[in-house]
Structures are given as structure tokens and as C-alpha cells.
C-alpha positions in Angstrom: -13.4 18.1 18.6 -14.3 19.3 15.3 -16.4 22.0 13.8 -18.5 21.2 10.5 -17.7 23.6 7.3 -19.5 24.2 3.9 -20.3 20.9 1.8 -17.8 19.9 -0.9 -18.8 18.8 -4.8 -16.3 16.7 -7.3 -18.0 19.6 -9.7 -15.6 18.0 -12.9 -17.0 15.0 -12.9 -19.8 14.7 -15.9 -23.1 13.9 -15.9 -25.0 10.9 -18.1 -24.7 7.6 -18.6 -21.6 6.4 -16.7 -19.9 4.8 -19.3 -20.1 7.6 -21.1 -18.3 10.2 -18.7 -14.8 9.1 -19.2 -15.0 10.4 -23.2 -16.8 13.4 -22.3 -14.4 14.7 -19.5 -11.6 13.8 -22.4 -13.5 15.5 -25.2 -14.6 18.5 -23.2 -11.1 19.0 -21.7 -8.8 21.9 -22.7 -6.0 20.8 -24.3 -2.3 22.1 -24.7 -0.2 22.0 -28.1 3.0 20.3 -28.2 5.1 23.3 -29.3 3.2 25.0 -25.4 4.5 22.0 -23.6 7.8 22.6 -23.8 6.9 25.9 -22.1 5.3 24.2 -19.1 7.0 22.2 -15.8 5.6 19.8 -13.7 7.1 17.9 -10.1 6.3 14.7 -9.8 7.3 13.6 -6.0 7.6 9.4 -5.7 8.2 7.1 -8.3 6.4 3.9 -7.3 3.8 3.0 -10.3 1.7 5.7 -10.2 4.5 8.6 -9.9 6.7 7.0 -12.5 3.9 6.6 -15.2 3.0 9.8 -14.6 6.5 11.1 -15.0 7.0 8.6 -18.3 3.8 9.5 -19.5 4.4 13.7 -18.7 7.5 13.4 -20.4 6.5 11.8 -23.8 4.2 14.3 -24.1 7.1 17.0 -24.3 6.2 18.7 -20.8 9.2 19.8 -18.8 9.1 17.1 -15.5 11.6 16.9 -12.4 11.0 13.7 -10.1 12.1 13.5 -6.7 12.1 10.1 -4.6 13.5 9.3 -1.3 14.8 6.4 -2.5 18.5 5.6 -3.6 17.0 4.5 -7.0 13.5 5.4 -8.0 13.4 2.0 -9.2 13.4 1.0 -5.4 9.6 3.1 -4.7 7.5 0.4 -2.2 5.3 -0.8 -4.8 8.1 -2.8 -5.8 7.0 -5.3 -3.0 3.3 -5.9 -4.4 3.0 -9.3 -5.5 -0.1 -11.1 -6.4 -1.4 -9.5 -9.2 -3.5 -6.6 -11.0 -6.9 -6.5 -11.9 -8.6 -5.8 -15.8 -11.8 -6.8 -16.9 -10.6 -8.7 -20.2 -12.4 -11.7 -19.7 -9.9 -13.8 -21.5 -11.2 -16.7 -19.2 -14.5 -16.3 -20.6 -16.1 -16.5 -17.3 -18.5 -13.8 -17.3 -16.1 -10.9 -16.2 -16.9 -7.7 -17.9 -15.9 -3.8 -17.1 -19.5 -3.2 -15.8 -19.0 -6.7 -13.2 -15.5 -5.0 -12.3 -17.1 -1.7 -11.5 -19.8 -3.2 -9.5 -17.2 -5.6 -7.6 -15.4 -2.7 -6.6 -17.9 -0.5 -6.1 -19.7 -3.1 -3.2 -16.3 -4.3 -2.3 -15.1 -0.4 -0.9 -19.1 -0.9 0.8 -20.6 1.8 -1.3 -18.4 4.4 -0.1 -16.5 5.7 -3.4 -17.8 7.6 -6.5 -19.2 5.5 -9.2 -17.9 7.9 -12.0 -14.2 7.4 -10.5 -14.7 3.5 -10.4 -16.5 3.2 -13.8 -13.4 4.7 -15.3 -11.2 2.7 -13.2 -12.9 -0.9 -14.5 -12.5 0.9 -18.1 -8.8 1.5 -18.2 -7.9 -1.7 -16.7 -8.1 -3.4 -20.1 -5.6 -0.7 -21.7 -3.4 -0.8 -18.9 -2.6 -4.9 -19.1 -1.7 -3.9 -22.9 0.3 -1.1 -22.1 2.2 -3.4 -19.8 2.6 -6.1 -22.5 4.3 -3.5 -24.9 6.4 -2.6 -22.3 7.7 -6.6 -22.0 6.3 -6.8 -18.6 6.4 -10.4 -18.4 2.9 -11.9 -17.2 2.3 -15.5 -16.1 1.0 -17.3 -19.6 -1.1 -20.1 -19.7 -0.3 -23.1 -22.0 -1.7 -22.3 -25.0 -0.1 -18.6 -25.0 -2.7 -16.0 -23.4 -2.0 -14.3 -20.9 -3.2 -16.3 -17.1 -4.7 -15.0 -14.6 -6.2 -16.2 -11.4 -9.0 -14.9 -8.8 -8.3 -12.5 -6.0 -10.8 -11.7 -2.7 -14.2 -9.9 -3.6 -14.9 -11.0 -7.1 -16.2 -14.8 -8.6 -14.3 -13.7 -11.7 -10.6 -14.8 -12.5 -9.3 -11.5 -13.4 -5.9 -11.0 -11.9 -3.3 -10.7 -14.1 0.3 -11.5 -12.5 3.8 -12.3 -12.8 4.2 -15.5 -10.3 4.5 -13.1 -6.8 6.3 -10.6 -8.3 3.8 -8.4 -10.1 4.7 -5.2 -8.5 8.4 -5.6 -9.2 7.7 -6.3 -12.6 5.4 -3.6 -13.4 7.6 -0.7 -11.6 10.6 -1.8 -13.9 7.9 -1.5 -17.0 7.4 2.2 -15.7 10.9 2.9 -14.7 12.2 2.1 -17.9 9.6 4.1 -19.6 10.6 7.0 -17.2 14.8 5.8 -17.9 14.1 6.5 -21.5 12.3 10.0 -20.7 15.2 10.8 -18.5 17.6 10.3 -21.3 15.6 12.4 -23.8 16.2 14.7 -21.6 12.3 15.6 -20.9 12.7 14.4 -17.2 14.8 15.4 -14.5 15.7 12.5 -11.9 16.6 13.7 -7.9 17.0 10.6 -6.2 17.3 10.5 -2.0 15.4 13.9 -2.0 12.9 14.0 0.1 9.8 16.6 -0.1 9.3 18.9 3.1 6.7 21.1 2.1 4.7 22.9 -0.3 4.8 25.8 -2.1 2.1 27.3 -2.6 2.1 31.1 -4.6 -1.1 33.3 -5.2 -3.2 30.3 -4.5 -1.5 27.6 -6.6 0.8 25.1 -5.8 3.8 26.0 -7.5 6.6 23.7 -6.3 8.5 21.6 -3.6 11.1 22.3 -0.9 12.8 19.5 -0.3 16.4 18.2 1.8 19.2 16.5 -0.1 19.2 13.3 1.8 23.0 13.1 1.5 24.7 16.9 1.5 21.4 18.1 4.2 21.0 20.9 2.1 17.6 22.4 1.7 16.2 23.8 -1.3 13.7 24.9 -3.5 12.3 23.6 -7.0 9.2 25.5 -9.3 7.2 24.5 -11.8 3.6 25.2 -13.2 1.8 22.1 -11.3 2.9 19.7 -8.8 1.9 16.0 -8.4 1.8 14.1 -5.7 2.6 10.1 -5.6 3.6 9.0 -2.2 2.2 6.5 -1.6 0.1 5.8 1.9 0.2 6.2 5.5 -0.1 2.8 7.2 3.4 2.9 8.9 1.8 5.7 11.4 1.2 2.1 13.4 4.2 1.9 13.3 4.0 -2.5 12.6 2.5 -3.0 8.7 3.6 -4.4 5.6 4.7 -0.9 4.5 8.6 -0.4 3.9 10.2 1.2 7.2 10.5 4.2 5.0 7.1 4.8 4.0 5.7 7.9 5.6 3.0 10.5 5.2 5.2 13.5 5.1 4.6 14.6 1.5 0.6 14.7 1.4 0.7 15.7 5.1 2.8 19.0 4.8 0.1 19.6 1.5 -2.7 19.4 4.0 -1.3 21.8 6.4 -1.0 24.1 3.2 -4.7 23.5 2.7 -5.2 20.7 0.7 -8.5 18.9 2.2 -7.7 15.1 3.8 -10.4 12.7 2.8 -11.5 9.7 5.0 -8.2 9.3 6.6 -9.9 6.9 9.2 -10.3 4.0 6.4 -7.2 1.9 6.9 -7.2 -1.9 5.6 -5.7 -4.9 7.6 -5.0 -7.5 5.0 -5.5 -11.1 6.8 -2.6 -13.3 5.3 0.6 -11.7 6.7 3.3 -13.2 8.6 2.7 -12.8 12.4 4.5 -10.8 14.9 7.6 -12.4 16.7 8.5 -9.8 18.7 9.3 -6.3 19.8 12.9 -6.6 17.3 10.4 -6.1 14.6 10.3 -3.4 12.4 7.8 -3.9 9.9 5.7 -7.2 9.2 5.6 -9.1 5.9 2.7 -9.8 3.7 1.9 -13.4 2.1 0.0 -12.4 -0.7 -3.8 -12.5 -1.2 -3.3 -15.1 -3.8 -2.1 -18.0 -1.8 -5.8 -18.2 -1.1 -6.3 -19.1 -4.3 -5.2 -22.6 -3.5 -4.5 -22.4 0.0 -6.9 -23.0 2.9 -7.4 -21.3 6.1 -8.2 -23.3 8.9 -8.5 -22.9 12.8 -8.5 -25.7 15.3 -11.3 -26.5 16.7 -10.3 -27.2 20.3 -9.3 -23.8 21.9 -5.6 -23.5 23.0 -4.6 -27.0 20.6 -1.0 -28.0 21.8 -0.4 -29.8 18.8 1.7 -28.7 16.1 -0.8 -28.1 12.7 0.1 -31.2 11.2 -0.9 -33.6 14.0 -4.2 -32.0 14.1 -6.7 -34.4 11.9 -9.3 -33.1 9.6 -12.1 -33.6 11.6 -11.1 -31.2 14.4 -10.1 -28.4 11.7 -12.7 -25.6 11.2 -12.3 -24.1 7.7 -14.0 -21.1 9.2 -14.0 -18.7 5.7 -15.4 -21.3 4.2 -17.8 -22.4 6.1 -19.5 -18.4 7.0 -19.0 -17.4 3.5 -19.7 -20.6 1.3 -20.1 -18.6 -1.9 -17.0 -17.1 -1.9 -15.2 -19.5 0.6 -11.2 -18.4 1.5 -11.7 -15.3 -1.5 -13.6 -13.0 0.6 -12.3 -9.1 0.6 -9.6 -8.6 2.6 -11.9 -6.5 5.7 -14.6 -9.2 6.3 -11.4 -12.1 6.1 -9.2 -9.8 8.7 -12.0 -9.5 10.8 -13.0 -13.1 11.3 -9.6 -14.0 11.6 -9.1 -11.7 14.6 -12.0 -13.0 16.2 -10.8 -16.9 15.8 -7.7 -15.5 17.3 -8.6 -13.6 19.7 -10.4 -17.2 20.9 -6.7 -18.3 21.4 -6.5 -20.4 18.1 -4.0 -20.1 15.9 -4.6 -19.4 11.8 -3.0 -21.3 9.6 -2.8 -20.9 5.5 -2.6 -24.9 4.2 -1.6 -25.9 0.8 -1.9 -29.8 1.5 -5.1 -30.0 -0.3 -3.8 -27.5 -3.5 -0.3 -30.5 -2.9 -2.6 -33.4 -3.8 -4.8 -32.4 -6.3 -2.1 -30.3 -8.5 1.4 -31.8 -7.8 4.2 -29.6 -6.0 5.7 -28.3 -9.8 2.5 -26.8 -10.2 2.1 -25.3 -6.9 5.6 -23.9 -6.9 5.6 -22.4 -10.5 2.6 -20.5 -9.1 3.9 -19.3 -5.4 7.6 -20.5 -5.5 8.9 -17.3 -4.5 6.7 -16.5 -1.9 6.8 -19.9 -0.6 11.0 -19.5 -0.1 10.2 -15.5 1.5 8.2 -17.3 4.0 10.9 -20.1 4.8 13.6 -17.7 5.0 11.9 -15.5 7.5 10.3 -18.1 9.9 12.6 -21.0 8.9 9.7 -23.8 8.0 8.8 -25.4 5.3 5.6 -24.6 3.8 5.8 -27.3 1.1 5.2 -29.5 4.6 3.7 -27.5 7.1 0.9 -24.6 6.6 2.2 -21.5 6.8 0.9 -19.5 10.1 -0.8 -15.8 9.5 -2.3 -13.1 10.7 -4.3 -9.6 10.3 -1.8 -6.8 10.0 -2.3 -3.5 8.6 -1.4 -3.3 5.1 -2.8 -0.3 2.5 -4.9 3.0 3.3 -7.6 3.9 1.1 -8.2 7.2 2.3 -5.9 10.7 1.5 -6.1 13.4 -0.3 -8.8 14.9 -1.1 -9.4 15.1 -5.4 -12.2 15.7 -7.7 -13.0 13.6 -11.2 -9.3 15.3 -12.5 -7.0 14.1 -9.8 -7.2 18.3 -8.6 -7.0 18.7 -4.5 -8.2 21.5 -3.3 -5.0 23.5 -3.7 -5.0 24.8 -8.1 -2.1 23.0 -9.1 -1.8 20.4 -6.8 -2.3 16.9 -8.1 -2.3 14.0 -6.3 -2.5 10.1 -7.6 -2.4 6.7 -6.8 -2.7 5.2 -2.9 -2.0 9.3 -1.9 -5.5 10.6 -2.7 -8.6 8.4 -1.8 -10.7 8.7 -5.0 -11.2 4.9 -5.8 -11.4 2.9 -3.2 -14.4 3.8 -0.9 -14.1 2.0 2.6 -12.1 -1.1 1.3 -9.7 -1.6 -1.5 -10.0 -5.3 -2.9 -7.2 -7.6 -4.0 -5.3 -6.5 -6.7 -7.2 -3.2 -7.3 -3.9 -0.7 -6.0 -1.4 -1.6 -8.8 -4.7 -0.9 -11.6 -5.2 2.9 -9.8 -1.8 3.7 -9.7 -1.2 2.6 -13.7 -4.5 4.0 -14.3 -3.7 7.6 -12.6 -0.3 7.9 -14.1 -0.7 6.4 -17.7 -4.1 7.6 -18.9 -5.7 10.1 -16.5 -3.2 12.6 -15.2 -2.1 13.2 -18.5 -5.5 13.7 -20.2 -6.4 16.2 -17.4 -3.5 18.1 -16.1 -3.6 20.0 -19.4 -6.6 21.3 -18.9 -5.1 23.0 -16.1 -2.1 23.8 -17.5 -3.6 25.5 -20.4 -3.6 28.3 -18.3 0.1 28.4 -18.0 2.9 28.8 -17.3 1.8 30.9 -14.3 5.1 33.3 -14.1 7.7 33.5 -12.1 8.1 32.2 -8.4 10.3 32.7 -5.4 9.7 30.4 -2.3 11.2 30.6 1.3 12.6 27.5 3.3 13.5 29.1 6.1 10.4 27.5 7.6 11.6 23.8 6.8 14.9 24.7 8.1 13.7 26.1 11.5 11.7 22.7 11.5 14.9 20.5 11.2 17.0 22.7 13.5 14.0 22.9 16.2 14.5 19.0 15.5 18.0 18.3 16.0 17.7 21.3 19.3 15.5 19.1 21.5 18.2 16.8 22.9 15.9 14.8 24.5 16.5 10.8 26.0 14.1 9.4 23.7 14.4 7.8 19.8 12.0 9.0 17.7 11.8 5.1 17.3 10.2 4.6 20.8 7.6 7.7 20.1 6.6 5.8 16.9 6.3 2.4 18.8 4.0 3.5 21.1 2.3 5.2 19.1 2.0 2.7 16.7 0.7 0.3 19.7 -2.0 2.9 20.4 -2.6 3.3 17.0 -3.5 -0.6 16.5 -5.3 -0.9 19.8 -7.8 1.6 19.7 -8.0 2.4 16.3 -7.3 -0.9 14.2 -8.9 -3.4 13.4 -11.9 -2.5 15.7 -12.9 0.6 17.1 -15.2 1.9 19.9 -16.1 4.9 21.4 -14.0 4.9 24.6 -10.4 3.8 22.8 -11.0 6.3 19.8 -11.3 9.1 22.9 -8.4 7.3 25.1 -6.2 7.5 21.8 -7.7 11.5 21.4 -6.3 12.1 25.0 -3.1 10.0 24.9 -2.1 11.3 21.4 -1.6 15.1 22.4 0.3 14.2 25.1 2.9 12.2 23.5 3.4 14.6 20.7 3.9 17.4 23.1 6.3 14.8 24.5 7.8 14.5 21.8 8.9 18.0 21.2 10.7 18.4 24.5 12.0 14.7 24.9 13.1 13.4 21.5 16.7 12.9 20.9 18.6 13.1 17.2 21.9 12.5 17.2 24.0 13.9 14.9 23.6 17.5 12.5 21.5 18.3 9.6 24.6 19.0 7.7 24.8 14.9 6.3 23.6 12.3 5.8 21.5 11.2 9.3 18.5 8.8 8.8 17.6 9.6 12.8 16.8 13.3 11.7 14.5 12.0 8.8 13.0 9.3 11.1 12.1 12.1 13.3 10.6 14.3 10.8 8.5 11.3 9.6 7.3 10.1 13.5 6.2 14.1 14.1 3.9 14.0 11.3 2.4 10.5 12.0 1.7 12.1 15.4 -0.5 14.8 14.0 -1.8 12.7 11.8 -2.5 10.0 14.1 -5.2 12.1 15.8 -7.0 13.3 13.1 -7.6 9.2 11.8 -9.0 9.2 15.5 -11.6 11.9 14.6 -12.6 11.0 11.7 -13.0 7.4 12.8 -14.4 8.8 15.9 -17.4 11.3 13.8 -18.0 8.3 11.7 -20.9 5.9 14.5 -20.9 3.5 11.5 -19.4 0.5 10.5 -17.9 0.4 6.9 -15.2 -1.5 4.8 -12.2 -1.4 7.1 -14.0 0.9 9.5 -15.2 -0.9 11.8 -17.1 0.4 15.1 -18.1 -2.6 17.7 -21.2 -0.6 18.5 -22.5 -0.6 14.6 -23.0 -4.7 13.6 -25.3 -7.7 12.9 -26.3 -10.0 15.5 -23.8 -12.2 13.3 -20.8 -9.3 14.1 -20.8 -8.0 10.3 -20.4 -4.2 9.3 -23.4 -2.4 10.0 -23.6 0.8 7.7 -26.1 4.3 8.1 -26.0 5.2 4.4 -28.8 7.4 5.5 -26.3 9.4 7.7 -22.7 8.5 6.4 -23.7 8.1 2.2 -20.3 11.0 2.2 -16.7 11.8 2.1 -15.2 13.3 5.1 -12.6 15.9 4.1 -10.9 17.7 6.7 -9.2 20.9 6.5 -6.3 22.0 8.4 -6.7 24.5 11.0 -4.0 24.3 13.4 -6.4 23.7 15.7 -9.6 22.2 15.6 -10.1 20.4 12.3 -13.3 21.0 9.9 -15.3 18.9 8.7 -16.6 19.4 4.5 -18.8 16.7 3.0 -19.0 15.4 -0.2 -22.2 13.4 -0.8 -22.0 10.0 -2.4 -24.8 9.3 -4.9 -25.6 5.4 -6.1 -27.3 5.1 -9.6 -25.9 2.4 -11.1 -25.2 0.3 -7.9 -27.3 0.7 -5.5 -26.4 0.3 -1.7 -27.4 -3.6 -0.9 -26.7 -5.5 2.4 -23.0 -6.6 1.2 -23.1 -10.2 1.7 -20.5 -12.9 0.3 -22.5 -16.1 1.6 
């Protein structure tokens, strides 16, 4: 199924005291002078928060950037939907948060599988990114006396999310996007909107550039620079059902790996608990009700199996506060994994799961509770048409983010010279588990403050010359494609995969699904090729042709989550294996044989397997308990 290849080192990353790493990496770094920028190009592909910093950022610095997004505005990049907040350590609540508490609540919250230099840096930035923000007039939720508010989120006894009501993401990709508007009228960046990225380039061993399809004209082209970076998000649509925009995919960082950029732990996928649940097979993609409604709200089962009753008829007494009552020390604000989990288990007893605000109601007066979750509390009316002002709001486990991806070392450099890769499309920060709030502070982090400080360490060697790249291959691609003529969407392939997907490698995973899903998998993609059906030419605009595309890749990619999750006879984060837990059904980890990032290289056959080990010693592996 796999063969195992030479261990792999993040050889940039310094030494010493980890607080100290950060400001040696920056101080030992080449650097590039401004007059030298102008000389040099970068691509930036995506523009959601970490892709649009990064192309701000690039561009104020005087380096020659071209952006490319999917999207019809890059203003409209899916971390536009994020809502309840971003993390920093500023400990304006004085309630004993700190950047060495936020490394070590991320650090146990991914369960000890991310590197503690990457996450010590992380927790560092945070405070510089909530000012940056400020500057920018991103306008955070205040409290009374004028500081800026912020409330708690899963994993952490700390109030340190920062927020803008339930519209934080939107918020802080209209801070970047302006900052990127003004770059693009200085004329330092270059804007290709509904262009989407095929493949790679890759020339003498460094990536070099993009091809890429005009999403409107179908024409496929070419673009160079001296370095490329890589910002496209994740890969949760592959089940097709998530909180993921429908046009999320995993193209850009897929086509990378087939050009030999490793893929690291692609098997570590995150259900978030509070999402609305499925009505029915009309749905495209689920929506999320954000992690902070647990600040207030309470999640509650019936006690009697199979209650008739509607929620509200059901008295206290025969309610089971179930999060509460496993984990009293961190109650309904345990991480997202170990709250998804024991929700699918109440469920899977035939009890529904509710979110209840009648409690938060009483004790702080509707105003208050609408200022806070207004918004989200109309989203939820509009889409199941009650009231939850009056009735709790009913959720469930769906998947949501992906914390594995690229492969990257300390610098944000893949495998491939050139080839950077930031935010959720690597999988440097995260470990097995990303906690509440943590995804906006990576991307921010990535684009504002570390790409910049270490691409020109790279770039110092530029620019690398000239470069001429073929796209006949992406062009055979779309016209093998539209050839098939088949009697099947690419819709129904991604359906049923998607259904595969979340049966035998969601939320829980055993032996015999993970090698069902290994059987069934190569079958439906060689299905696929000789029965999918795209109407219309290549020549236009035709969404089927990029759905298609999109689907093809999920199906490769599909089976190498199945491997990894498959190698991997531990439970972990949001990897969990039924034959790896407590008597009490929590994650049972082997740090003794799984302490290690799996990144797999591309073979065209069977994939190999390079480690990277993970050393602890500043946060030492512990049971990770939230009782």
C-alpha cells in the first residue's frame, strides 16, 4: 500500500530556548534590498487572509506580486465565512492568559502532534496581529469601558478570542483586501480574478510559476516569477457535505504534490460539533453555528432515547447536559474533536442535540444575547425557519477545517525551492486538532509577519533567469475531460464519494472501512474517467468542466487520506481509530510509535512514506484530559 522512504528534518528551524527562535531565524536570515526587490516576482494563488496579507504585505515591500483567485472578487476567498473570533495572548482580561499558556493550549489542544517552534511563534505573533488589524479599522467587539472584548473559545480556560459579533472573518479579509486594493493601485500587485491554478511549474528544480484557465474566456496560460506561494485554503469538500464553500477544492496544493511537493498528515481532518444538521440529499454544503454560541449556550441531550417531544416540552430533569457533565472543568468549551465525538455518540443513541440559550436568556437579558450572536441567530432562522430566541437550536458534527497539507519547514518552504505554501494549505501549526479560533491567527500570522521575513532569504538568490513553461499537459487534461461523454455528473461521483468519505473515514475510523474505502476508491475514479459527463466546451465559461476537474482530484486525493489514516493504528486529535481508546472511548495515542509527521510523496503509484520526528521540550506529551 505504501513503501517507507528516507526521514525528513524542518533543518531551518533554530535551536535554543524557544522563545528565542523566532529573532534568530529573523536575525540570521538573508535579506534583500529594496532597490533588488523590484527585480524579483512572486505568485501568490488565493486571497482568503493568509494569501491576501501575503500579497499586501509582498507588495509594500516593493516585490513584484501577481494574485490569482477563483473567485469573482478576491474579496469573496472562503474565510470570509469564519465567524467567532481570532485568538492573541494579550491578556487584556487579566485572567492569566500569556503567549507561553497560548502555546501550550495549542500545543496539547493539536494532542502533541505539531512542532513546538512553529506554535511558539504562532502564540508570539498573535499579539502583533490583533494591532495590525486595529490599524487597519477592523472593527472588534469593545467592551464598555473601551478595550477591545473578547470571549473564550473550546480548549483554553482563558478569554482570549478577539471578534467582531459573528463576523470576524468577514471583517478581517476586508482589513487584508484593502491592504492588498491599495497595493494593487500602487501598482506593486497584479489582481487575476476567476483564474484558477491548474498546475505547477516547476524549472531546474524550482517552482517557477502557475498555469492557470481563465474561468470566463477558457483560455489557458502561463504566468513566471522567481517564487510561488500557495494559499488555498483546505480540502474538506473531498466529503463532499462540510462547512466549506461549494467551491473549495484541493486542486492548487494537489497538482504541487504531483510535482513533488511532500503532503503532510493529510488524514487529520476536523469535524466541528455545532453545525446545522443535514436535511436532505438537496444539500450542497452544510452550515456552521459558530464555536462561540457555546460560550453561552448549552448542549443538552434528552435523556429518554427516541423523546417525541419537541425540546421545549422536555423539563430539566430529564435533560443530560452531557459536555458538562464528562468534562466539568471545561464544561460546553471543550476542543472541537473530543465535543464532535461525544456528540456522535449521544446521537448515534437516537437522541437528538440541541444548543440552548434559555439559561444565557435569563441571566443576561435578550439585548445582550443578541448584540453578541444576533447575526448568527437570524442565519440559523433563515435556513431552518425557527426561532432560536424560543427554541434551542438543533446541531450536529459535520466536517469543517483540515489541519493537514503541505508539507513546509520553520520558513513556510515545501519541498519544491520556490514553492511556498501558507495558511490552512500546509499543515505546520496545527498538529492533530486545530482549536477554536486558532485558523484566522495562522493565516494573518503566515501572510503578515512570516512569509515576508523569510521568502527573502530565498529570494536573495534571485531572480533565477528566464523561464518558458508548457500547458499542453493541462490542456490535454481539460480536453480528456470534456472527451469522456459519459451518463454521470461529476456531482454524483463527488456524492458518493463524499458518503464513502464520511463513512469510513470520518469521524471514526477502523481497519476494515479505511480498506473498503482503499478498494471502492480506485474503482470509482477509474469510473469516473470513462463515465463522467461535461456538458458543454472548454472554450467558456462552464462551471461543470471546473467541477469536474475539482471531483478528479478529490478522488486521488481521497485515497491517499485513507493511507495515511490507515498507516497511522493510533488515535489522535481528529484521528480517531475505534481500535486505539480508553475504556471511557477517549483518543488513545502511541507517541512511542507515531511522535512524527507523515509526508507522502507522489509516485504515480504507490505513495512513500518520509518522517519527520516530533520532539517535546517544552510541553511534554501528558494524558490530554479536559475534566
Amino acid at each position: 500500500m505504501y513503501t517507507e522512504g528516507t526521514p525528513i528534518a524542518d533543518t531551518r528551524a533554530p535551536g535554543g530556548p524557544v522563545e528565542n527562535r523566532w529573532e534568530q531565524r529573523r536575525l540570521s536570515a538573508r535579506l534583500v534590498n529594496p532597490a533588488n526587490k523590484r527585480k524579483l516576482s512572486v505568485i501568490v494563488v488565493g486571497t482568503g487572509l493568509a494569501g491576501a496579507s501575503a500579497a499586501a504585505s509582498l507588495g509594500e515591500l516593493g516585490y513584484r506580486v501577481t494574485s490569482f483567485c477563483y473567485q469573482d472578487s478576491p474579496r469573496r476567498a472562503h474565510s470570509i465565512a469564519a465567524q467567532g473570533g481570532i485568538n492573541a495572548a494579550k491578556n487584556y482580561r487579566n485572567d492569566g492568559d500569556s503567549v507561553r499558556r497560548l502555546f501550550q493550549d495549542t500545543v496539547k489542544g493539536g494532542d502533541f502532534r505539531s512542532r513546538e517552534s512553529n506554535v511558539h511563534r504562532l502564540a508570539e505573533l498573535s499579539v502583533r496581529i490583533i494591532d495590525q488589524c486595529v490599524a487597519q479599522g477592523v472593527p472588534f467587539a469593545r467592551e464598555y469601558g473601551g478595550l477591545l472584548d473578547t470571549r473564550s473559545f473550546g480548549g483554553a480556560q482563558v478569554s482570549r478570542t478577539f471578534y467582531a459579533r459573528g463576523q470576524t472573518g468577514q471583517q478581517l479579509l476586508l482589513g487584508a483586501y484593502q491592504a492588498m486594493a491599495r497595493q494593487i493601485a500602487a501598482g506593486t500587485v497584479t489582481s487575476f480574478p476567476r483564474t484558477e491554478m491548474l498546475d505547477l511549474v516547476v524549472h531546474e528544480g524550482r517552482a517557477r510559476g502557475v498555469v492557470v484557465r481563465d474561468l470566463v474566456t477558457g483560455e489557458v496560460s502561463a504566468h513566471t516569477a522567481d517564487a510561488v506561494v500557495l494559499a488555498t485554503g483546505g480540502y474538506g469538500n473531498v466529503f463532499h457535505l462540510s462547512t466549506n464553500a461549494k467551491g473549495c477544492n484541493t486542486t492548487a496544493i494537489w497538482r504541487a504534490h504531483r510535482r513533488g511537493a511532500l503532503f503532510a498528515n493529510p488524514c487529520f481532518t476536523q469535524i466541528h460539533p455545532t453545525c446545522i444538521p443535514i436535511s436532505g440529499d438537496h444539500q450542497s454544503k452544510l452550515t456552521l453555528m459558530s464555536e462561540s454560541l457555546r460560550n453561552d449556550g448549552r448542549v443538552w441531550v434528552p435523556v429518554e432515547r427516541d423523546d417525541p417531544r419537541p425540546p421545549n416540552d422536555i423539563p430539566e430533569a430529564e435533560r443530560d447536559y452531557y459536555l458538562e457533565r464528562m468534562y466539568p472543568s471545561f464544561g460546553n468549551l471543550v476542543p472541537r474533536d473530543i465535543a464532535s465525538r461525544a456528540a456522535k455518540n449521544i446521537s448515534d443513541e437516537r437522541r437528538g442535540v440541541y444548543l440552548d440559550f434559555a439559561d444565557a436568556i435569563a441571566r443576561l437579558g435578550r439585548d445582550t444575547v443578541e448584540a453578541r450572536y444576533g447575526n448568527l441567530f437570524e442565519m440559523y432562522q433563515r435556513i431552518t425557519g425557527e426561532d432560536p430566541y424560543t427554541a434551542p437550536m438543533r446541531i450536529y458534527p459535520a466536517v469543517h477545517y483540515t489541519m493537514g497539507g503541505l508539507w513546509v519547514d520553520y520558513d513556510l518552504r515545501s519541498t519544491i525551492p520556490g514553492l511556498f505554501v501558507v495558511g490552512e494549505a500546509n499543515f505546520s501549526d496545527h498538529g492533530a486538532n486545530r482549536l477554536g479560533a486558532s485558523a484566522l491567527m495562522q493565516g494573518l500570522a503566515d501572510g503578515y509577519f512570516v512569509l515576508p521575513n523569510t521568502i527573502g532569504d530565498y529570494l536573495a538568490d534571485g531572480p533565477f533567469g528566464p523561464c518558458t513553461p508548457d500547458v499542453s499537459e493541462v490542456e490535454d487534461r481539460v480536453a480528456a475531460l470534456l472527451a469522456v461523454q459519459g451518463d454521470r455528473t461529476a456531482e454524483s461521483f463527488h456524492r458518493e464519494l463524499g458518503r464513502l468519505m464520511w463513512d469510513e473515514c470520518g469521524m471514526e475510523r477502523d481497519e476494515a472501512g479505511l480498506r473498503k474505502a482503499l478498494e471502492r476508491i480506485p474503482e470509482l475514479r477509474a469510473e469516473f474517467w470513462r463515465r463522467v459527463k461535461v456538458p458543454g466546451t472548454g472554450e467558456a465559461l462552464n462551471q461543470e468542466l471546473e467541477k469536474a476537474g475539482r471531483v478528479a482530484d478529490f478522488l486521488e486525493l481521497a485515497e491517499l487520506m485513507c493511507v495515511d489514516a490507515l498507516h497511522r493504528t493510533e488515535s489522535c486529535g481528529g484521528h480517531f481509530r475505534s481500535e486505539s481508546q480508553t475504556p471511557e472511548g477517549e483518543a488513545l495515542r502511541d507517541d512511542e510509535a507515531f511522535a512524527y509527521v507523515a509526508a507522502w510523496e507522489y509516485t504515480g503509484g504507490e505513495p512513500v512514506l518520509h518522517k519527520e520526528q516530533l520532539t517535546f521540550e517544552h510541553v511534554r506529551p501528558s494524558t490530554r484530559s479536559y475534566k
